[in-house]
N, C-alpha and C positions, 0 to 999 in steps of 0.2 A: 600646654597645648589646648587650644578651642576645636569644642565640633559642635557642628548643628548639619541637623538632618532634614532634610524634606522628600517625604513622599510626591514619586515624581511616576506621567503614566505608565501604562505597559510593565507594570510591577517592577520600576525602580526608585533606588534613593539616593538623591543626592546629596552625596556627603561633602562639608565644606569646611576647610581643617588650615587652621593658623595657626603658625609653631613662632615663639617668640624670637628674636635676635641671639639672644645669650645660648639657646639650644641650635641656633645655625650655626653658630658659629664654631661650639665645639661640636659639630656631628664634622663639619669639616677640616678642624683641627686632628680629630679621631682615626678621618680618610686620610690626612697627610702622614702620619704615624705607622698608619699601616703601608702607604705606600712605600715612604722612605724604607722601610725593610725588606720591603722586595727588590726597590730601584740599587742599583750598583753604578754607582758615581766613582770614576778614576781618582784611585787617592783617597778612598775614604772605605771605610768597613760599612756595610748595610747596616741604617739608622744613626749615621754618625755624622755624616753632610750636612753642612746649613742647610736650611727651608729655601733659602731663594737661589741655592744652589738647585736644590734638588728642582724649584720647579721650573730654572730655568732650561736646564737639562729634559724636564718632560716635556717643554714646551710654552709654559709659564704657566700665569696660577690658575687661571680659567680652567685648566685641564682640573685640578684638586678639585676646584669648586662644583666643577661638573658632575665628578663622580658622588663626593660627601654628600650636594644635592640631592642626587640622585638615590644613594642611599636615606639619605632621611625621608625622603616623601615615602615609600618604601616602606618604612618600617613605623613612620606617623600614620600610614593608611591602616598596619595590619593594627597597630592600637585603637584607632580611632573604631575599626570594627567591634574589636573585643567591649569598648567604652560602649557603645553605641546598640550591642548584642545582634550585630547586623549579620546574616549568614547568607553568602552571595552566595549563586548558583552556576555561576560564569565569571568571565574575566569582567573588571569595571574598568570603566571606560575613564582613564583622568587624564585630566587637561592637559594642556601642552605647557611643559616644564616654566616657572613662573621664572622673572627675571629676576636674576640677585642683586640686593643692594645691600652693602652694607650696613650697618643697624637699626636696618628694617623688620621686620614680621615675612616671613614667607608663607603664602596665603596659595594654594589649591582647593581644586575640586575635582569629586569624583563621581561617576552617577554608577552607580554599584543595582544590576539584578537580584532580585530577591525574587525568592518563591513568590507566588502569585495569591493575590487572595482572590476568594468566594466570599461573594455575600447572599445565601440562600435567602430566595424570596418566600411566599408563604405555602408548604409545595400539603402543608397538613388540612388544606381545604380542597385540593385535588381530590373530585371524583371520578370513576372513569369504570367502567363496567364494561369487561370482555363480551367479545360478543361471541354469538356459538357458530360454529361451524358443521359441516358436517357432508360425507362424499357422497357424489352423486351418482346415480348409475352410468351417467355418461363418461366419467372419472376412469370408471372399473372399466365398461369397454375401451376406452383409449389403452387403458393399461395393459390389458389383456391382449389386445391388436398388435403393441410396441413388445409383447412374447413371442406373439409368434411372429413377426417380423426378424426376432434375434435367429428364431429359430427355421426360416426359411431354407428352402433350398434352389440353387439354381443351376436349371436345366439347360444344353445346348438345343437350340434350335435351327434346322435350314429357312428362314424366311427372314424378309426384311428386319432390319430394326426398328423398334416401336421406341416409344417413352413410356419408361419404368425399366428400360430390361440394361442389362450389361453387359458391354460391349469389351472384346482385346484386342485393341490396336494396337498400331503405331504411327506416330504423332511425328509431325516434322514441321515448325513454326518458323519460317523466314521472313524477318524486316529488312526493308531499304533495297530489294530489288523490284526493277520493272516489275508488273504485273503480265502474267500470261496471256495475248489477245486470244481471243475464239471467233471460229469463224460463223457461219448464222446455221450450223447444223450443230456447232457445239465445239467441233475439232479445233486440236491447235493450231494458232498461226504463227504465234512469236515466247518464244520462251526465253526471257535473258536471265544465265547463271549471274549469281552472287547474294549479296547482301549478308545480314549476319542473322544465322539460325537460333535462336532463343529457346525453342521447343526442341528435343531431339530423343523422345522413347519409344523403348523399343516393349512390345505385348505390353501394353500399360492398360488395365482395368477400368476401365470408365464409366458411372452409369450414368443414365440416359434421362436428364431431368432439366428441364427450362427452367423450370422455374427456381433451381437452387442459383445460388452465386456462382459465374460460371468461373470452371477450371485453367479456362485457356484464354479464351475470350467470348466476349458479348456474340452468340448468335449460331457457335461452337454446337451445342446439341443439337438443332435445328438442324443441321448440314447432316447428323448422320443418320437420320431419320430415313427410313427405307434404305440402308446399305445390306445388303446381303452378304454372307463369309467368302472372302475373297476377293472383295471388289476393291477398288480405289479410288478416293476422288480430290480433286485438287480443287480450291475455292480460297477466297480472300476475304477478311473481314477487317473491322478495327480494333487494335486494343484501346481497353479501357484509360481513361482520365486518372482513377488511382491507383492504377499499377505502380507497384512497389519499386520499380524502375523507372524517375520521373522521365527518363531520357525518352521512354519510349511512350510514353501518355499519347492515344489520340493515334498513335501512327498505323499504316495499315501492315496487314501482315497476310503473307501467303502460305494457308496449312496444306500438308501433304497425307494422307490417310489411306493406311491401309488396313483393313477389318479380315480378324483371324477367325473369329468365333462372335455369337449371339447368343445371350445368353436369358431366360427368362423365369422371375421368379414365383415358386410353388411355398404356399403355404401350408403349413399342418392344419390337418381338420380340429377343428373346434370341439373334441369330445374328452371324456371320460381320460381316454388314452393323453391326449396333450395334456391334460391337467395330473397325472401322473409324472409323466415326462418332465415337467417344470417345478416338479416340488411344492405342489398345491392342493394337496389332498389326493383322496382316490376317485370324488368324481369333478364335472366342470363345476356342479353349483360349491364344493368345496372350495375349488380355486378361487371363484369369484366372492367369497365368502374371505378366504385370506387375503387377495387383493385388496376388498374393500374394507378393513379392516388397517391396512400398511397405508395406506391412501387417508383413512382418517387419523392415524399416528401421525402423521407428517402434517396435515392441515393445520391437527392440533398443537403441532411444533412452533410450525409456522407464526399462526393467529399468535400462540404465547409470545414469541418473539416481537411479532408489528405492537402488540398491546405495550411492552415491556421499552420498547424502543420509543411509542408516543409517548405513554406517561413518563419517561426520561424528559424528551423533549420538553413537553410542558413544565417538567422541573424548570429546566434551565431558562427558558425562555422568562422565567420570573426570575431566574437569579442573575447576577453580575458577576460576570469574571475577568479579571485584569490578566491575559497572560504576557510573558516578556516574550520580546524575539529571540533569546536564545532556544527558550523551550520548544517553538516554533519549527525553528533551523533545524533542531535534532530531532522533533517527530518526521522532519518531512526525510531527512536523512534514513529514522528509522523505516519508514514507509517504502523509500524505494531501496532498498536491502532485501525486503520482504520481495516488492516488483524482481528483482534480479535473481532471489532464490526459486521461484517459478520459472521464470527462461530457463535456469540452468538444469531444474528439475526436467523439463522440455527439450536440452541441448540447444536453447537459442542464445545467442550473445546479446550483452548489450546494447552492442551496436547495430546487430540487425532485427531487434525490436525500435529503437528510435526512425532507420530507412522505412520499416516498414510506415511507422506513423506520420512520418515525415516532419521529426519536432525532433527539438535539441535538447540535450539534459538541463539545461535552461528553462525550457518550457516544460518540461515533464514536471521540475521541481515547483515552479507556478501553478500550473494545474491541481497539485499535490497536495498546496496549502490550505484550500477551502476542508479537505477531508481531515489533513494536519490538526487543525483550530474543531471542528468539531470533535476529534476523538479525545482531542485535550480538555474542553470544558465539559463535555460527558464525565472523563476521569474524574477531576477535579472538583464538581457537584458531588457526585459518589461518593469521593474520601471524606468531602464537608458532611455530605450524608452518615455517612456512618461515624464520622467525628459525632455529631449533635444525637445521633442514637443511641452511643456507648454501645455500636459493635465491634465484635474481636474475636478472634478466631485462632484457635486452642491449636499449639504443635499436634497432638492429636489428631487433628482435620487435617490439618496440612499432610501429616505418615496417611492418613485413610487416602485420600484425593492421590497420593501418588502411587498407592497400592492398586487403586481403580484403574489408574492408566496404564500402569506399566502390566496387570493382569490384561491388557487388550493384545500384549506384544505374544503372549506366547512363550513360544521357548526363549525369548530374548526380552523374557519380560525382567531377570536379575539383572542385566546391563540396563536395561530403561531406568530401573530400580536405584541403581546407585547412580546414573547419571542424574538424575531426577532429584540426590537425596544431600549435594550441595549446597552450603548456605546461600546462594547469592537465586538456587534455584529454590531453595524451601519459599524465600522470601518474595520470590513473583509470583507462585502458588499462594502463598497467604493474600496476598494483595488483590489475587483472584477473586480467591476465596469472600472475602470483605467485600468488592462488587457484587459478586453474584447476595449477597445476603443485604445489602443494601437496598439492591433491587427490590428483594422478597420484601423488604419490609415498606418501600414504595408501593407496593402492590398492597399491601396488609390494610395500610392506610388508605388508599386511593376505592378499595369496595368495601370499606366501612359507610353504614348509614351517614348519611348526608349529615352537617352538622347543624343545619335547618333549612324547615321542609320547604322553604322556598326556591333552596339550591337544586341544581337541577345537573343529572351527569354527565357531563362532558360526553361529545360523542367521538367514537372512533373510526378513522376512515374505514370506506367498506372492504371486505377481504378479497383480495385481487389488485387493491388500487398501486400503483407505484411508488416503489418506497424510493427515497434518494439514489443517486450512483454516485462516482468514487467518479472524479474528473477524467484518470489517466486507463483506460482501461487493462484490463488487468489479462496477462497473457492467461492464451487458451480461452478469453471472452467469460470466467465465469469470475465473478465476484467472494473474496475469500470471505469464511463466514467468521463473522468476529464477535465477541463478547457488548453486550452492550454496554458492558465497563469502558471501550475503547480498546486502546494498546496493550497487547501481552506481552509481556517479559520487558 
């Protein structure tokens, strides 16, 4: 048997395999032997029947040939691997079954996925100097504002409704009937029942803000401005263009409102006392002392992260990496498993996150692929990385790092403990563990003196600036925070 290989793109090989005549022909002497002792031919014991008995009984010889064939490509492909030292990481793609002649050569091809290579660019000239950060006093009062907002109180009042206060209605949303006439003092003239009601609660809490996304429709808070407890009023607006409901995009709608209570909010004073209350010391300057303080822990997270995520970048963008489309297919698979564990953590279905976006699992999965293809050649530098640095990381690390997590559980830290202490999980902890120390060692190099003085340190976008997003957005609108290794587990 002949093989020859060629590297072909998107990290496959094309394997090209000729098996001589004299081994076709016994692989499908081999399949008629075996056949004949299964087949039961009238008059004859199984394996005892002529050949052209048996095959005219199966149908004739083409049916042998078909299968012997069949087995031999089959089993020339898993040799030509082992010959070849090829270790595919998917199904390989082989031709369409070659025609048989007679005391010919039977000639295939295969294009078989392989692990991907990296070819690391030159990432040990990389400078890059964190830049400092540091909170501001306007930080602290935001911060301190968004305490006592949690801790707010609110008050019934007898007088109109303003914006800011909160209101108990109830809410009655009718589309697709007439509209009410009024006559030119205000009163009714024509009121036609029907249409179909979309809105329908009863004391529902609403606060009172324009300016947020509205609840109901475009123009909704505006209407209840000046209602006083008790009153009613009936008005029409349009719903919105992307309403979750395409059916109803654009259409007008007639709301029904009646106002139980007003409601208006009181802040805690700013002293001594609220800064006790909130676990910030015993007096305000305390507080604002721990706030700013938690405010610069976080900055400094932050910054480590953009610094750690650029100098990645700039790894990569010097190295080359061939990935296949299977790896592809299966990051994007992993990715929206991840999307579906958040809805269900949320009780949202499937299906009623795609209505909402109004995209097809088709599209989610296209969208999905630009994020797919970066977390893959993030990984994939990393591993090269720490191939060429001779990092490794000691089972020891691995027991410590699961000791650390599963101490966050508490009393349910010995179940974390042993779920956590499976080999298939030791080993996505190690492979953690390896990026994260990769990283460090990017970092190590990257604010080492310049390697001449002519080089100059790369600069890093300013703190605040926008880091990439993730195509599909991500239920609940926040972005999951992920390792700058890419994929976990």
């Amino acid at each position: 048997m002949k093989v020859t290989a060629e590297r072909l793109p998107q990290s496959k090989v094309l394997l090209r395999i000729e098996i001589p005549p004299e081994q076709v022909e016994e692989a499908i002497d081999r399949t008629y032997r075996d056949i004949s002792r299964r087949v039961r031919v009238p008059g004859f014991r199984p394996g005892r029947a002529p050949r052209p008995l048996v095959e005219r009984y199966l149908g004739g010889p083409q049916v042998i040939q078909e299968e012997g064939i069949e087995r031999l490509i089959n089993d020339s492909f898993r040799q030509a691997l082992r010959e070849t030292d090829i270790h595919p990481i998917g199904e390989a793609d082989i031709a369409a079954r070659p025609e048989f002649r007679p005391g010919e050569p039977l000639i295939f091809e295969a294009a078989v996925p392989v692990a991907p290579t990296v070819e690391l660019g030159d990432y040990q000239s990389i400078r890059l100097q964190p830049v400092a950060v540091e909170a501001t006093a306007e930080q602290v009062n935001q911060a301190i504002d968004a305490l006592r907002e949690e801790r707010a109180e609110w008050v019934s009042v007898d007088r109109g409704a303003r914006e800011g206060d909160r209101v108990l209605i109830d809410v009655k949303g009718t589309v697709g009937a007439v509209p009410t006439l009024y006559g030119p003092g205000g009163e009714t003239v024509l009121h036609t029942a029907g249409g179909r009601v979309i809105y329908n609660e009863q004391k529902h809490e609403h606060l009172i803000n324009p300016r947020n996304p509205p609840e109901f429709a475009p123009g909704f808070d505006e209407e209840l401005i000046g209602l006083t407890p008790g009153s009613e009023k009936r008005f029409g607006l349009t719903l919105p263009a992307d309403i979750s409901d395409p059916s109803l995009a654009n259409q007008s709608i007639v709301f029904e409102v009646k106002v139980h209570e007003v409601k208006e909010k009181h802040l805690p004073p700013l002293d001594d006392e609220f800064a006790r209350a909130v676990g910030g010391g015993d007096t305000l300057e305390g507080l604002r002392e721990t706030v700013r303080r938690e405010i610069q822990a976080r900055l400094e997270r932050e910054a480590r992260r953009a610094y750690e995520e650029t100098l990645l970048q700039m790894v990569v963008e010097r190295s080359t990496v061939d990935i296949p489309e299977i790896m592809i297919e299966r990051q994007i698979d992993a990715q929206i498993e991840e999307i579906k564990g958040d809805l269900a953590a949320q009780r949202i279905s499937w299906e009623e996150y795609l209505r909402a976006l109004h995209l097809t699992p088709e599209q989610v999965r296209e969208q999905e692929r630009e994020r797919a293809v970066r977390r893959l050649r993030n990984t994939l530098v990393l591993d090269q990385i720490a191939e060429r640095e001779h990092i490794t990381v000691s089972p020891s690390e691995v027991t410590a790092e699961i000791e650390a997590m599963a101490a966050q559980f508490g009393p349910a830290a010995r179940a974390i403990r042993e779920r956590l202490n499976t080999r298939e999980q030791r080993e996505q902890i190690e492979s953690r563990l390896r990026m994260r120390k990769a990283i460090a060692r990017l970092v190590e190099i990257a604010q080492q003196p310049a390697p001449d003085a002519a080089d100059e340190a790369a600069a890093l976008p300013a703190a605040g600036a926008e880091a990439p997003t993730d195509a599909a957005p991500r239920p609940g609108g926040e972005e999951r925070v992920e390792d700058s290794a890419g994929p976990q587990g």
